[in-house]
N, C-alpha and C positions, 0 to 999 in steps of 0.2 A: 549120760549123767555120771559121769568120774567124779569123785569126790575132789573137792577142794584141798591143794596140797598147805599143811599149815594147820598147828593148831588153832589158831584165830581165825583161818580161813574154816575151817569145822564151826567151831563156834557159829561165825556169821551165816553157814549155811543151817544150822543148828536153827537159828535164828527166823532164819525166814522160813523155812517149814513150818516152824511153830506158826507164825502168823497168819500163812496162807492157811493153814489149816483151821485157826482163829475165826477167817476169815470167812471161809468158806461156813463154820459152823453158827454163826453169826447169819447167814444168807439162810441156811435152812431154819434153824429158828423164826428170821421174819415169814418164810414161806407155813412152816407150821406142818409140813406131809405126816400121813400114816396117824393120822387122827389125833396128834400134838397139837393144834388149833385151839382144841378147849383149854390146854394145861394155864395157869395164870405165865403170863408175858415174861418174867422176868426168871422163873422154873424153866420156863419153855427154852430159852438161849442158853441157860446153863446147861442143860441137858444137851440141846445138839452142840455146842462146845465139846463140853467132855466125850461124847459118842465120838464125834469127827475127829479133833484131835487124840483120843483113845486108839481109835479103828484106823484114824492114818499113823501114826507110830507104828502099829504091828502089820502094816501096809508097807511099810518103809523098811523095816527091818526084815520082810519076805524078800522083797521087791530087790533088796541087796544080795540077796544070797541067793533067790530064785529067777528074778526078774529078767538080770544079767546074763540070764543063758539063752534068753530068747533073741532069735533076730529080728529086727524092728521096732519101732518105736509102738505099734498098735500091739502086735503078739506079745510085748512085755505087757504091755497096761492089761491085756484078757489074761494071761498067764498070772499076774501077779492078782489081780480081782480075782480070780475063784481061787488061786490058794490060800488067800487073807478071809474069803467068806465065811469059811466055818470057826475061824478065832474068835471074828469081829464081832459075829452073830454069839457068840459064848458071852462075851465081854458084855457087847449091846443085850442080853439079856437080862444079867446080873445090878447092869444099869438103873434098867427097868424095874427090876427088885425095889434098888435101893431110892430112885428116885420117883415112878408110878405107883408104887404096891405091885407090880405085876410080877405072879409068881414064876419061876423058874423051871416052867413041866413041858415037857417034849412039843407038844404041841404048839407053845408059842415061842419055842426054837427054833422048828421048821417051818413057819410063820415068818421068820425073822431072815432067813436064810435067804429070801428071792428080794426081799426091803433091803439087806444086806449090799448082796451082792451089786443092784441098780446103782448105790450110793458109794460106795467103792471104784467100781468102772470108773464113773465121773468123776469124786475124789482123784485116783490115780493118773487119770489123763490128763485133768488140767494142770498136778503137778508136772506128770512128763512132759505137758506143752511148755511150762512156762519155763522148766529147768532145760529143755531140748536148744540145743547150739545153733545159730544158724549156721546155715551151708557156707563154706568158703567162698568168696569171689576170687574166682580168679579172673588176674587181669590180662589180657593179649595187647600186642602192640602190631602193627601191623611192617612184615619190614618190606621194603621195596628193593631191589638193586639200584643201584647208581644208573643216573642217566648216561646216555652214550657223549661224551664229549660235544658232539653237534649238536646236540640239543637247547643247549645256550649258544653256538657259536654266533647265530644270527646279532643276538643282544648284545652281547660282547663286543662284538665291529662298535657300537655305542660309545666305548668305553675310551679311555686313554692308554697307550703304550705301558703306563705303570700298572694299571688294575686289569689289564685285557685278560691276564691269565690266574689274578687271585680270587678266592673260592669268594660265592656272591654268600651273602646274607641276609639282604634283605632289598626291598624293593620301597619307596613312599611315594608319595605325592604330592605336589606344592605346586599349587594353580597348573601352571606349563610347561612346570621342571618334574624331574625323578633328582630324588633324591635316592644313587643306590649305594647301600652300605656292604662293604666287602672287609675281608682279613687285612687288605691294605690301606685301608681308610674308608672315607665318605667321597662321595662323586656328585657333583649335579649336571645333569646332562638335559637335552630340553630332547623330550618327548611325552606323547600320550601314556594314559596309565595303561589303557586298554590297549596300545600298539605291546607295549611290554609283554603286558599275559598273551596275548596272541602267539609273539615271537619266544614265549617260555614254554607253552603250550606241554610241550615234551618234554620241559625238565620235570626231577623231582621236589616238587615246593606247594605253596598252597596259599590263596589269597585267604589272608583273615579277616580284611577290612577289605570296604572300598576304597581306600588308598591304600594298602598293604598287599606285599606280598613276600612270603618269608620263604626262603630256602630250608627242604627238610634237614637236611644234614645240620642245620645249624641251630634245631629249636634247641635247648637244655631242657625247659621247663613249661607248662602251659596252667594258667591259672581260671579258674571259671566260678565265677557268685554270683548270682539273682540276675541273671540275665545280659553280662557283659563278663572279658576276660581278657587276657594278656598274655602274651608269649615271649619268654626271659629268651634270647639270642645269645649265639656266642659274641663274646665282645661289648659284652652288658648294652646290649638293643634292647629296648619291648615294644615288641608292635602291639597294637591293639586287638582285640577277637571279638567282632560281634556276632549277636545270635542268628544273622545270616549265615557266617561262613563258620561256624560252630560244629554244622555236622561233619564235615572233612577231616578235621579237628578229632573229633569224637570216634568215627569211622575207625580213625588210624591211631586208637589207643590215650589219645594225648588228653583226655577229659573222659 
């Protein structure tokens, strides 16, 4: 929970403490605990207002100076709730004065001290939940080495004298032709789709479609929304990605 760099970014966090804490005193008012039920309805929310956000201000202002030395996100919330209990309880007594009649004598101090404390705990943890970061993702991408030359040699015999040895890109289908796209152009050659992945088997690439088949070295970019997706190619290709051949996809970082 590092402070907001900025003074407007103070402010706004300024802000939303206030509310949540609003918020929360607002919640215990409708609930009414500790025998507030009787008080008249509209006594009763002001009261746990001012108590909550009273006792979280001098929860906040511990929590920054004390909190912070705890490791963990649960040992700050227990560390900062019993330091802030005997303020709050001081404070939430004088409350009590000015808003119950309830007089100010040891006994319903220490009274106040274990009511305190409960409502604090919870106070502070839902702050530190909602203000807590999530974790980084980190992303992996999966790298492979380059196929052994033979690997496509088979496919290749396919091709013509101009493409035989430019790098592949990509693989389509059209009825009883392959359309395959290489760094030297387009090819259409008349074979199976299925005879292709057979004979690529060992390269490194990846069928995205049932007519597609796209050379790794060549994806840029992989796009994926609600159930379909695209793969930008070098040489401005996009093959198609459906949610069959998605996990390959995904496996290897690219979604």
């Amino acid at each position: 929970m590092k402070p907001v760099a900025g003074v407007a970014g103070r402010w706004r966090r300024l802000g939303a403490e206030v509310a949540l804490l609003t918020l929360l005193g607002l919640l215990m008012g409708a609930l009414g605990p500790y025998g507030t039920a009787q008080v008249p309805s509209a006594r009763r929310y002001f009261y746990w207002i001012v108590c909550i956000v009273g006792g979280g201000a001098i929860g906040i202002v511990i929590d920054d100076f004390i909190g912070v030395r705890a490791p963990g996100l649960w040992r700050r919330v227990g560390l900062t709730s019993l330091a802030m209990t005997p303020l709050v309880s001081l404070f939430v007594l004088y409350v009590n004065l000015g808003m119950l009649g309830q007089p100010p004598v040891v006994r319903n101090y220490l009274e106040l001290l274990w009511q305190v404390w409960v409502i604090s705990a919870l106070v502070m943890a839902l702050r530190a939940l909602t203000w807590r970061k999530p974790k980084p993702i980190i992303q992996t991408r999966v790298v492979t080495a380059p196929p052994l030359p033979e690997a496509e040699a088979v496919f290749r015999r396919r091709l013509s004298a101009k493409r035989r040895s430019a790098a592949l890109i990509a693989i389509e289908a059209e009825d009883h032709y392959l359309r395959v796209h290489t760094d030297a152009g387009d090819e259409l050659i008349t074979a199976r789709f299925a005879e292709a992945l057979q004979e690529l088997a060992g390269a490194h690439g990846y069928q995205t479609h049932r007519s597609w088949w796209v050379a790794a070295g060549a994806i840029e970019t992989v796009r994926w929304r609600r159930g379909s997706g695209e793969a930008r190619l070098t040489g401005g290709v996009v093959a198609p990605v459906s949610r069959t051949h998605a996990p390959a996809l995904r496996l290897a970082g690219w979604i």
